[in-house]
C-alpha positions in Angstrom: -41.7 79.8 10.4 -43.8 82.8 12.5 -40.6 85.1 12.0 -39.7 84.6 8.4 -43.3 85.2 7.6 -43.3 88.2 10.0 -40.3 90.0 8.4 -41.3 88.7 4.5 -44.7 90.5 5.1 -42.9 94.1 5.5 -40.5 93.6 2.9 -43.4 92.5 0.6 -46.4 93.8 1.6 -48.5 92.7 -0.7 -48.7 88.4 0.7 -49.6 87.3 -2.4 -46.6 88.0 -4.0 -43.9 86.2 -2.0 -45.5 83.0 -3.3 -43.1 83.8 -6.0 -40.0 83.3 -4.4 -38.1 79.8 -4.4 -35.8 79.1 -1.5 -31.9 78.7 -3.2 -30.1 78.2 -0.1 -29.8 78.0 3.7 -27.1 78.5 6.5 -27.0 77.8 10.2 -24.3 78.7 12.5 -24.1 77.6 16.3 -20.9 79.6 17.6 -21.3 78.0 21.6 -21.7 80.7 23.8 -22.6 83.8 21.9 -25.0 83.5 18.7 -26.8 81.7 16.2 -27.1 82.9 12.9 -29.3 81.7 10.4 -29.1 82.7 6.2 -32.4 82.2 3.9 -31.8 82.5 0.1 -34.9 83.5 -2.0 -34.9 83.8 -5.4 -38.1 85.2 -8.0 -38.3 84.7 -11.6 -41.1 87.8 -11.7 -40.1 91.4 -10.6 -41.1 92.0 -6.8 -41.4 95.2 -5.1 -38.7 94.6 -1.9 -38.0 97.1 0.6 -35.0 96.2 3.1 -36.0 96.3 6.3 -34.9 95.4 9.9 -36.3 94.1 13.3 -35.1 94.1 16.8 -36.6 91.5 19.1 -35.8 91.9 22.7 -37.0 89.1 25.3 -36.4 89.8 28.8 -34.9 87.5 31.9 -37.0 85.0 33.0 -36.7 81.9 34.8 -33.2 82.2 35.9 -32.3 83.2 32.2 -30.8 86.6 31.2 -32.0 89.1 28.6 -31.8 87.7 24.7 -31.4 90.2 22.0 -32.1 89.0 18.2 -31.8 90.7 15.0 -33.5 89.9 11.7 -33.1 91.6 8.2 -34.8 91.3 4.9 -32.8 93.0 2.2 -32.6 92.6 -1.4 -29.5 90.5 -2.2 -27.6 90.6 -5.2 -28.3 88.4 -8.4 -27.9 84.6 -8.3 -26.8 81.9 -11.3 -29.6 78.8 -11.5 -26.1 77.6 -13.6 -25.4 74.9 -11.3 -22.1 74.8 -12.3 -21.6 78.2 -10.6 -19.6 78.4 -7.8 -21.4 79.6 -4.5 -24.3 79.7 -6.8 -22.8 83.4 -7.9 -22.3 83.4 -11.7 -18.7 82.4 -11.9 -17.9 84.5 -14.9 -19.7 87.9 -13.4 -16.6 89.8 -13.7 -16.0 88.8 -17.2 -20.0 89.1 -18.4 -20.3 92.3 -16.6 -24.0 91.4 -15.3 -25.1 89.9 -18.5 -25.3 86.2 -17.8 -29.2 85.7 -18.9 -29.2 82.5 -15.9 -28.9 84.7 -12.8 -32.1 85.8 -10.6 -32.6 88.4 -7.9 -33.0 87.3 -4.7 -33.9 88.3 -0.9 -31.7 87.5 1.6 -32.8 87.4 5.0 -30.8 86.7 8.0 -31.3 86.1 11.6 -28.7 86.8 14.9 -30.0 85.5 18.0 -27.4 86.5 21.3 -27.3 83.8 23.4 -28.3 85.1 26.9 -25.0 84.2 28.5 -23.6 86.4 25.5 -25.5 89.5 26.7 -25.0 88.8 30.1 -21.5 88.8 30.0 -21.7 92.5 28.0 -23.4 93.7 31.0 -20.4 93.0 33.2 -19.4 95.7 35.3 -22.5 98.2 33.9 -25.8 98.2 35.8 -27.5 98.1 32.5 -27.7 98.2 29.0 -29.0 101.2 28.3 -29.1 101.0 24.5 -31.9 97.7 24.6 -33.2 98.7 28.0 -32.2 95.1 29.2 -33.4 95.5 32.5 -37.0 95.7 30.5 -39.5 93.3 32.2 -41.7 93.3 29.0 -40.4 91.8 25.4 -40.9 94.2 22.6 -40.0 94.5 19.0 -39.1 97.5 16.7 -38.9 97.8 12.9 -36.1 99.8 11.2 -34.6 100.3 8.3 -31.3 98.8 7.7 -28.8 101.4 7.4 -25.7 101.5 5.0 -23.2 100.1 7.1 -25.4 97.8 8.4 -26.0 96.5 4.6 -22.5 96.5 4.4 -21.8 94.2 7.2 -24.8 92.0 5.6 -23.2 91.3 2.4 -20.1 90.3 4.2 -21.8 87.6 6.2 -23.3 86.6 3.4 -20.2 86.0 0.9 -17.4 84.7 2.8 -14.5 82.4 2.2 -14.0 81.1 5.8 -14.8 77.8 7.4 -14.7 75.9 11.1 -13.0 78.3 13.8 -12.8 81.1 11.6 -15.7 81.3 10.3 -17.3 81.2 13.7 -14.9 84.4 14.4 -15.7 86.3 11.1 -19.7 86.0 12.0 -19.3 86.5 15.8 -17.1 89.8 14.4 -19.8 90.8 12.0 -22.7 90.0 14.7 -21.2 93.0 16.6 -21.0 95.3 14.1 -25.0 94.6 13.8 -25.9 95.1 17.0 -23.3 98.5 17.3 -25.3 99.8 14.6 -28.8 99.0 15.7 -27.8 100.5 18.7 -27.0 103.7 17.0 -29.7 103.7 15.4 -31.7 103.6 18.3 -29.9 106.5 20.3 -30.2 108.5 17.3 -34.5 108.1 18.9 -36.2 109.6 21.9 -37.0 107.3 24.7 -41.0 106.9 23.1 -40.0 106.5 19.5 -36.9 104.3 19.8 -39.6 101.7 21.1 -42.1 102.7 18.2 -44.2 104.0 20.8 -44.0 102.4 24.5 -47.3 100.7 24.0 -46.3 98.8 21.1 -44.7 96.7 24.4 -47.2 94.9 24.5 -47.9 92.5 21.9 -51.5 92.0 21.6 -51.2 95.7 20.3 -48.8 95.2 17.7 -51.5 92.0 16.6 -54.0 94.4 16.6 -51.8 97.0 14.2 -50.8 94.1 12.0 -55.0 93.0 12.2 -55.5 96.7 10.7 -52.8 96.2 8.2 -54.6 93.0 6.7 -57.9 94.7 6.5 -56.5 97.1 4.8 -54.7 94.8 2.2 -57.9 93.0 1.8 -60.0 95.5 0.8 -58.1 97.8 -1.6 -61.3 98.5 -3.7 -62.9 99.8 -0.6 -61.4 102.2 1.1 -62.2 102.4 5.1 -62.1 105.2 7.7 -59.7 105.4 10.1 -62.2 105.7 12.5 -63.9 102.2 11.0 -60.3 100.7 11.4 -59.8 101.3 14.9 -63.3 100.1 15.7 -63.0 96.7 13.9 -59.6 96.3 15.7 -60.8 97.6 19.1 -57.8 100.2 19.2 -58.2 104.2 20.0 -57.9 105.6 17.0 -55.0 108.1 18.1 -52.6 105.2 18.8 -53.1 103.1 15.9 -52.0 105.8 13.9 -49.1 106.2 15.9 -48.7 102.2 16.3 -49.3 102.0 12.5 -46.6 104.8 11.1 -43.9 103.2 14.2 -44.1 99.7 12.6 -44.1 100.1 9.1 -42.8 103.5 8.6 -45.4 105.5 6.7 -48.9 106.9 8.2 -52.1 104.4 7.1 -53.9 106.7 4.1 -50.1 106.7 2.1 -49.6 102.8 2.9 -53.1 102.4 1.7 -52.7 104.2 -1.4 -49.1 102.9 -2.2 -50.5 99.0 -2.0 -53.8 100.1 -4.2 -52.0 101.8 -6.7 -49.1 98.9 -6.7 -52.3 96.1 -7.3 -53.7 98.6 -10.3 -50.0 98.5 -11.5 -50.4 94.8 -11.4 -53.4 94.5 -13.3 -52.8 97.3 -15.8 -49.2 95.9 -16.7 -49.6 92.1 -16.1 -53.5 91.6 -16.6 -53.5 93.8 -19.5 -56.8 95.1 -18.2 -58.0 99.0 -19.7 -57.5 101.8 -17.4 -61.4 101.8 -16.6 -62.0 98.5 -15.8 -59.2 99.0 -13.1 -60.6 101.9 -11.8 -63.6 100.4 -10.9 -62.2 97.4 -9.3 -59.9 99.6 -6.8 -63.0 101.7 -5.9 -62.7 104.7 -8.4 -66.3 106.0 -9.6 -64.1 108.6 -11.7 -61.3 107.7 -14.2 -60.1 110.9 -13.8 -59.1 110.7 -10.0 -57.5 107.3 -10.7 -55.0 108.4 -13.1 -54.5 111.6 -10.8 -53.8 109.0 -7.8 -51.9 106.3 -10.0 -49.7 108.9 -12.0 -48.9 110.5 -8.0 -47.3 106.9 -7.3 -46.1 105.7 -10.2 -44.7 108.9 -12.2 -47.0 107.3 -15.2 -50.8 107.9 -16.4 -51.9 104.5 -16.5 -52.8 104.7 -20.2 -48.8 105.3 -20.5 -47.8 102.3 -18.6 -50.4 100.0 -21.2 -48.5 101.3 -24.2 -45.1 99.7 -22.7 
């Protein structure tokens, strides 16, 4: 699924990774009228390097339908029992074992909220428009957060719940609100340009070019690239795809850069087992001495420390 992959690909930057993770569980939820929600449950045996992160998609009316508003999270869920005796797949005995049952895995929950249109529509009752999403938009667009507490909050809630039929449609519909209250917020807290992550990040054949820069960057960590070479292999003034870039993932394009090289070289330092010059060279150091300045900036570690672990 486009989305799932879309989302997973902020929360774990580097794509190679989320080949790790097993799918535990799935939820889908129809309330009539007013949403669909949708729960993923990933679990990974190795440690992963998760962020939580949020999206708001906003489609505008067309063809006799009104606006639709969906919300999609990726956030680090708490740790699951492959006990299959486990109720709920949550080690029955966690109180008792105080986190210390050796079966339970992280895992990544991600969850989807789609409004059904006639849901939105019937928010916009008696308001000429919805000020917060811009519903009267003509042109879809999508923004990345980050999740805030409460948010997280409401989150876990959807996620571990005792209800069923009616009232379970009630407790998510309840919850559903909450979200979109707090996205809102979050939004607000914005001016007009960056609540949108910049108002040309409308359009979506810019955000594919931002995410087109992203992947070059990710596939060539031992060669480092100009900006200026970026924006001409994506066909993107160079101005806004540094804008585009730090709206949609949150951090300016040298520190994203050095973050995912430094997080491979953690890789092949502490899993590979490879010496400290060997992976200097392969992430594009000539000097051993600038890598371990560069790698101890990230990590907190000389690399030669993190061997000896």
């Amino acid at each position: 699924m486009k989305e799932v992959q879309e989302i997973l690909s902020l929360a774990i930057p580097q794509p190679a990774m989320s080949d790790q993770l097993h799918l535990a569980e799935a939820d889908t939820v129809a309330v009539p009228d007013c949403l669909e929600y949708h729960l993923q449950r990933y679990v990974y045996d190795r440690p992963l390097p998760v962020e939580d992160v949020a999206m708001v998609v906003y489609q505008p009316a067309r063809r006799g339908q009104s606006a639709a508003i969906e919300l999609r999270y990726c956030v680090a869920g708490s740790r699951y029992c492959k006990n299959p005796g486990c109720t709920d797949q949550v080690c029955a005995e966690k109180k008792k074992l105080q986190d210390d049952c050796h079966d339970k895995l992280p895992s990544i929950d991600m969850i989807t909220v789609r409004f059904q249109p006639a849901f939105i529509q019937s928010l916009q009752k008696g308001n000429t428009s919805f000020s917060h999403f811009e519903f009267q938009s003509r042109k879809p667009f999508m923004k990345t957060i980050q999740p805030c507490t409460k948010s997280k909050a409401v989150l876990e809630e959807m996620v571990h719940h005792n209800y069923e039929g009616v009232l379970k449609n009630i407790f998510l519909q309840s919850k559903a609100l909450e979200l979109l209250l707090f996205s809102s917020d979050q939004f607000i807290q914005n001016d007009t340009d960056e609540r949108y992550g910049c108002r040309f990040l409308t359009h979506m054949e810019d955000r594919e070019k931002i995410e087109k820069a992203r992947n070059i960057l990710l596939e060539q960590l031992d060669a480092p690239v100009t900006i200026r070479e970026l924006a001409r292999r994506v066909a993107m003034n160079e101005c806004y795809l540094k804008k585009g870039f730090k709206a949609m993932f949150g951090t300016t394009i040298y520190d994203y850069f050095q973050k995912e090289r430094m997080e491979k070289a953690k890789g092949l330092l502490y899993e590979k087992g490879l010496s400290v010059s060997d992976v200097a060279i392969m992430m594009g150091y000539s000097c051993i001495s600038h890598f371990s300045t560069a790698f101890k900036k990230h990590t907190g570690l000389k690399p030669c420390e993190l061997l000896l672990r």
